[in-house]
N, C-alpha and C positions, 0 to 999 in steps of 0.2 A: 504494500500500500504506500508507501513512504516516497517509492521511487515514481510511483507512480503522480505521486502529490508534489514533487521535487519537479516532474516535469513538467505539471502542469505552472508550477511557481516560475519556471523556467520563461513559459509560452507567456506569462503575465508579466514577466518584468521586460521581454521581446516589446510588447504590445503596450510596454509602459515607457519604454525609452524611444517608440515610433508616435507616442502623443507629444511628448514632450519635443523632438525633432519636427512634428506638424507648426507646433506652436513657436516653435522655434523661428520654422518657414516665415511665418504668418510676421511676424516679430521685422525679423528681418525687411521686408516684402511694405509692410504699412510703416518703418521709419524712411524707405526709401519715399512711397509717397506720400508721407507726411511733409519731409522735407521738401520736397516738390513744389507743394500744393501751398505752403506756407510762404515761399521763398518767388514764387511766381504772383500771389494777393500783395507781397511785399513791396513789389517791383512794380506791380499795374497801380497799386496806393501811390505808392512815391510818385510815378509817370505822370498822375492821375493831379497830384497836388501840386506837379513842379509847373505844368503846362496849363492850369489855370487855379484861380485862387476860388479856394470855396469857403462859405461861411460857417461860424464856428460850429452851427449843429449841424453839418453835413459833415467836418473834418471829426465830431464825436460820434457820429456814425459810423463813418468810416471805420476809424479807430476802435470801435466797439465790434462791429462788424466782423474787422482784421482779428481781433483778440478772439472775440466767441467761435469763430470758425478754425482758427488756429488747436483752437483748446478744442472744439468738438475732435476734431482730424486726429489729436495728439490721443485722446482719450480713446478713441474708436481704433485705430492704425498701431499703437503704439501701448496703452496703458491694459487696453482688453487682454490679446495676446499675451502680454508679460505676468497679467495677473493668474490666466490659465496655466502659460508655463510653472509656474508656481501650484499648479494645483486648487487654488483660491479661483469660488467660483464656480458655475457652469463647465466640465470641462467634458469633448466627448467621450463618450461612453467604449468598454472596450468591444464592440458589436460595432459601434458605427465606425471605429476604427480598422477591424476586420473587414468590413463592407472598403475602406480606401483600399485598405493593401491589396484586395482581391480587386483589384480592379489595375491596380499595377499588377500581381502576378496574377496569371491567369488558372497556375497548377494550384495554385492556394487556393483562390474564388470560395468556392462555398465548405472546405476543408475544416478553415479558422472559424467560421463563424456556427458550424455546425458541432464544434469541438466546445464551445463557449454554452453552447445551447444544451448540449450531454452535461456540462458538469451542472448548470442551473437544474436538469430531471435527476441526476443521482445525486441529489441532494436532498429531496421527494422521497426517495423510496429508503426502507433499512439496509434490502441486501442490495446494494448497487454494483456489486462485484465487476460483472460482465458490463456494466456501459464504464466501468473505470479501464477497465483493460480496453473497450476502446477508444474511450479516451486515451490512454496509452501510445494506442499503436497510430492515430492518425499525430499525434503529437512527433512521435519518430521521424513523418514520412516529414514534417515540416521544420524539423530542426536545422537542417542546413541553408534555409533560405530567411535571409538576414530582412529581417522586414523595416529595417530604418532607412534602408536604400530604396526603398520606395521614393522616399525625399529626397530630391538633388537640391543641397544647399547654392551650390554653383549658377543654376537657371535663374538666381537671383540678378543674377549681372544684367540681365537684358532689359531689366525696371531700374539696372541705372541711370538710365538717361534721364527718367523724370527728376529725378534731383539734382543731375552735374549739368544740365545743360541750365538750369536757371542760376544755380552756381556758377556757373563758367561765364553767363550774363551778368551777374550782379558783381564778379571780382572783377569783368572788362568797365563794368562801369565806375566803380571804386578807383579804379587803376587811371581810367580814361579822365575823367572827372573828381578827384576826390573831395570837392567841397562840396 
């Protein structure tokens, strides 16, 4: 029984270090456009205020505007994700995380999630002997496939742009202009 419980603690700490890697994604993914998206209202404000003058409860609009938008973005992009990473909070469940990885690997598909779903009914019955052994044996066939590689942290590169290219505007303008 032990081994058999070992491997399942196995497949849970798999499925616990591929949420944490999701949120990690996630983390990653919404500072990029958080940054972005804060850095580009920053740039169209300034643009906005150099190129004509507005009065004062339009420039506290503005300003209010710029802040509350900023703060929603940072809090949705940036504070949500980090709070899941953490375990604090809604975080998904390890079902719906089986439903990702099956969806990256195809031999896994309904394996994981049918293997989560055995241990929730022998836990139902006294003698569960026979759904523990197979639990077991589908847990065997899925030990070798690393389910955090589901997550390429890398594919992150490509939502570079939303943050370096208003970056890369706002240093020409600093540089170009600095008063």
């Amino acid at each position: 029984m032990s081994a058999i419980n070992n491997n399942y603690k196995l497949l849970i700490k798999k499925l616990d270090e591929f949420i944490r890697k999701y949120y990690m994604n996630r983390l990653i993914r919404g500072t990029l456009y958080s940054i972005g998206l804060i850095l580009v209202l920053f740039l169209i404000i300034s643009a906005l205020e150099h190129f004509s003058y507005y009065p004062g409860n339009v420039r506290k609009g503005l300003f209010f505007g710029f802040f509350i938008t900023s703060a929603l973005a940072v809090s949705y992009w940036i504070l949500w994700p980090l709070l899941n990473f953490f375990k604090l909070g809604s975080v998904i469940s390890h079902s719906q995380a089986a439903e990702i990885i099956g969806f990256h690997f195809t031999d896994v598909k309904d394996k994981l999630l049918n293997i989560l779903q055995l241990k929730e009914q022998a836990q139902n019955y006294s003698d569960s002997s026979l759904i523990e052994a197979s639990i077991d044996q589908k847990i065997e066939t899925l030990k070798p496939v690393p389910f955090s590689s589901a997550i390429n942290l890398s594919k992150n590169r490509e939502y570079l742009k939303y943050a370096l290219i208003p970056l890369l505007i706002l240093g020409g303008i600093l540089l170009a202009a600095p008063s």
